[in-house]
N, C-alpha and C positions, 0 to 999 in steps of 0.2 A: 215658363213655370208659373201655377197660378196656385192661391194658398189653397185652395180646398183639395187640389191633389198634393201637396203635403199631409195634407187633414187626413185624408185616404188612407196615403203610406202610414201614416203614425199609426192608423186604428186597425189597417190589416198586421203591421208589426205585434200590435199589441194582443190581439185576438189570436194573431198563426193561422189565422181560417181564414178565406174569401167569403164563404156563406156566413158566419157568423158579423165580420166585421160589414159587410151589406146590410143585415139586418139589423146593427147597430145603427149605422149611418143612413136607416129607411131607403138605401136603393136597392137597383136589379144587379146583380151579381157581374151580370154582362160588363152592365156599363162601368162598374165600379172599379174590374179587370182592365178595360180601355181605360180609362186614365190613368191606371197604375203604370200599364204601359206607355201608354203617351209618355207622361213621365220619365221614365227610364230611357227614351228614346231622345229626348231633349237632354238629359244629361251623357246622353250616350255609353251608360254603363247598366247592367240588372242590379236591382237593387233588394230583389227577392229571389229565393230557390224555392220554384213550385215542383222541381221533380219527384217530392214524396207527399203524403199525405197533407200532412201537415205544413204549412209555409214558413220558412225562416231565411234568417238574413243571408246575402251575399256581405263578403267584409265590407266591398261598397256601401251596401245598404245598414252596415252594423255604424259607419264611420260618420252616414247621414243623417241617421235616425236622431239622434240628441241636438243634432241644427237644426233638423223641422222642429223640433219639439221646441227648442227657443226659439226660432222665427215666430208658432204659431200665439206664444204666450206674449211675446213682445209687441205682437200687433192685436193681440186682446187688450192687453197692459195700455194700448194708446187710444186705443176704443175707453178702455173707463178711467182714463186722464181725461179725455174731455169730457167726457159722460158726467165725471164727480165736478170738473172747472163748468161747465154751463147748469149744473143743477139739476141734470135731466136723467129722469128717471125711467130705463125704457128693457126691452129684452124678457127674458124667461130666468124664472129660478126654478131649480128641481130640487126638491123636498122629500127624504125616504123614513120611514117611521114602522119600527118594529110592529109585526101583528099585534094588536091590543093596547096598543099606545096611546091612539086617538080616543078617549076612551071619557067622562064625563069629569075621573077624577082630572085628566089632563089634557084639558079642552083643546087643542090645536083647531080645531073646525076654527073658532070663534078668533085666533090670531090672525089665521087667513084670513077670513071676511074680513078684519079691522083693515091688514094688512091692502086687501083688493080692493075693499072700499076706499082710500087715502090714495092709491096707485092701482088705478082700471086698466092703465095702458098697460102693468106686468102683468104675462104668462104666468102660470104656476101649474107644475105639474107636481103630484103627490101620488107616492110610490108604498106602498107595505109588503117587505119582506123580513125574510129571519136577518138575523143582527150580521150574521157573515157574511150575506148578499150586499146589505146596508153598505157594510165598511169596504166593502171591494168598490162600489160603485164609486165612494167618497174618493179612494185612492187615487180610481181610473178618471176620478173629474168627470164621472157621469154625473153623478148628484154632486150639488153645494153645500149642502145642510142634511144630516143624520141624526136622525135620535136613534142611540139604538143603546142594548147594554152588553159589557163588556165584563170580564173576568180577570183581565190584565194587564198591560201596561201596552201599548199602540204604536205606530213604528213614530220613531221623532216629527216626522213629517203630517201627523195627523193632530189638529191641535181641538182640545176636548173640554166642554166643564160641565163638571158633576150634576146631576139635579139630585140623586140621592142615590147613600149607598144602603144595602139591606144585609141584611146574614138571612139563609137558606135554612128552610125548615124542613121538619118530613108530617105532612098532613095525615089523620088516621081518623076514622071515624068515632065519635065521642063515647058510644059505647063501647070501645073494644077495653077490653080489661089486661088482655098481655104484652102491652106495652107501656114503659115505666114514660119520665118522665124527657128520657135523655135514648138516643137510640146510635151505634157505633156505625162508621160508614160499612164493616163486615157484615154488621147485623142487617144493614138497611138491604145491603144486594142477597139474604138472601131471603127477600120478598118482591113478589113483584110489584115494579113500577109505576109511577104512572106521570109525564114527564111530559116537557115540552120538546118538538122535533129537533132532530141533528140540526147544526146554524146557529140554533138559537143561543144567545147567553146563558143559561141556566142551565143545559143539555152541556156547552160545551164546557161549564163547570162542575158539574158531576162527573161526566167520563175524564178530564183531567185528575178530582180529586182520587178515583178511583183507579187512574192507570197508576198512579205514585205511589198507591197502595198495593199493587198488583192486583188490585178486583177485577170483576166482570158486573157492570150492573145489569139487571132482567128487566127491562124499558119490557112492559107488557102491554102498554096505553100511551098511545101520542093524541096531543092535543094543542092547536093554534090559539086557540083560545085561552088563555091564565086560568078565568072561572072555572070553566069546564076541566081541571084539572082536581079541584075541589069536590065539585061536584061527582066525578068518578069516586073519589078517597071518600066518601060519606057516604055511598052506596056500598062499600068493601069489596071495590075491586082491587085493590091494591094501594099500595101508599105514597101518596102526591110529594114530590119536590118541589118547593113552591118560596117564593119569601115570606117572609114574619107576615103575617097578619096580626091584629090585635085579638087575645081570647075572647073579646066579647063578640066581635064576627065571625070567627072561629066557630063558635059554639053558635050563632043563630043559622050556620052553613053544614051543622050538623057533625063537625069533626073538631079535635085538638091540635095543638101542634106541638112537638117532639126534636128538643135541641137536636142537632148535629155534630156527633164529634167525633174526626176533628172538624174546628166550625170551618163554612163554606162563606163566605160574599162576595156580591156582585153590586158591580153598578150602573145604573141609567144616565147619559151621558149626550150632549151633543155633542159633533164631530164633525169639522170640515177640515179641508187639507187643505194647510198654511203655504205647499212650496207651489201652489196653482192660484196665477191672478182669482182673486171673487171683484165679481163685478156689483156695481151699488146697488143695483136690487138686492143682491143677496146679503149684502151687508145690512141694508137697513132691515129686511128682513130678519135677519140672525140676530140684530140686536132687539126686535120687536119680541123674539122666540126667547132671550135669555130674560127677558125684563118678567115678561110671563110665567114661566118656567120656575123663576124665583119666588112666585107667588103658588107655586106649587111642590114645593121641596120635599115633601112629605106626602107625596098621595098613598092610596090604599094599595099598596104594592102588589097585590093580588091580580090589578087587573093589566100588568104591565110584568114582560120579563127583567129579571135582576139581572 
């Protein structure tokens, strides 16, 4: 038995798919199947049911699945006991950051480089998805470190700190004259939208706020971009969900903005998962990101989902 065919078993367990779990772990399907069985052939029991589409456990494989998973944390856990006792700083951290996060008011470019300048030997891989991609990956111990924002409270095992929280506006173009100063979430769905994609934190605060009300909202305009949200609601295509901006950018971006009631917020957050060893790159790294981050608590929330 060798750990990377544990490694294997854990990640086809957790995928249910051969082809997916391959393309996580960058091999060929083939071979990834022959070790699985290898595997099983040494302990001399199946530890997967491939007879249907989908793959899922044999009770064998239900009874072993949580041993590989501590076997393989415990011999990570002794990799960065000696890694943190000799002072050496070495391996890969994986970094995920909501679309438009990287962005000037919240320079990440400039942490990394400090970060790779100080330590050339760490890998860094950096990832931009919507915030539910983000948080899955943290879960699955794909990524270490998550910015992303949130609507809600995170399961216990994912541990978080705030960079800022916002209340949720509705953007309209500065001429529009039939809209007061306050707009109800009824009144809001029944115009069209224009919103950040499903995943996103702000997307997946609006259809919460609106399923509680029994709304439907009319998402008319998706957009990855935050600005580009703005900018649609100043042309009068419809009206941007977006966070506070200050009226004075407001008004130079050619719209106002229109409380929400009932009010909506979100928050921008970093996020790694506490119940999976992090190894000392990512540590010094995450504390590099929070020491930064606090120097930016307050950015232009426009260009970052809430």
């Amino acid at each position: 038995m060798e750990l990377r065919q544990l490694r294997y078993f854990v990640t086809v367990a957790e995928e249910a798919n051969f082809t997916r779990a391959a393309a996580r772990l960058h091999l060929a399907q083939p071979g990834l199947s022959a070790q699985i069985r290898q595997l099983e052939r040494e302990l001399g029991q199946p530890l997967l049911d491939r007879s249907s589409r989908s793959v899922t456990l044999t009770p064998v494989g239900e009874a072993v699945l949580p041993l590989a998973r501590a076997a393989l944390d415990q011999v990570e856990r002794i990799t960065h006991t000696v890694d943190e006792f000799t002072g050496l700083l070495r391996g890969h951290v994986r970094v995920g950051l909501i679309s438009g996060a990287a962005g000037e008011e919240i320079d990440i470019a400039a942490v990394l480089a400090d970060f790779h300048r100080d330590h050339p030997q760490i890998g860094i891989s950096l990832t931009e998805d919507t915030s539910d991609a983000m948080y899955g990956a943290v879960r699955r111990g794909d990524l270490d470190i998550g910015l992303l924002s949130i609507s809600a409270d995170l399961d216990p095992g994912i541990s978080v700190e705030n960079i800022y929280d916002s209340s949720i506006v509705a953007a309209v173009p500065s001429a529009a004259a039939d809209f007061g100063e306050r707009i109800t979430l009824s009144e809001l769905c029944e115009h069209p939208l224009i919103c950040l994609p499903s995943g996103t934190g702000l997307r997946g605060l609006l259809e919460t706020a609106c399923a509680a009300a029994g709304l439907v909202p009319n998402v008319a305009f998706e957009a990855a971009a935050p600005p580009l949200l703005i900018r649609l609601a100043a042309h009068e295509l419809g009206v941007a969900i977006v966070p506070r901006i200050p009226p004075a950018d407001a008004a130079r971006l050619g719209v106002r903005t229109l409380e929400v009631d009932p009010p909506m917020r979100g928050r921008l957050v970093l996020a790694w998962n506490a119940e999976r060893p992090m190894s000392p790159a990512a540590k010094v790294l995450l504390g590099q990101l929070r020491i930064a981050l606090a120097r930016w608590k307050d950015p232009a929330p426009m260009f970052v989902e809430p």
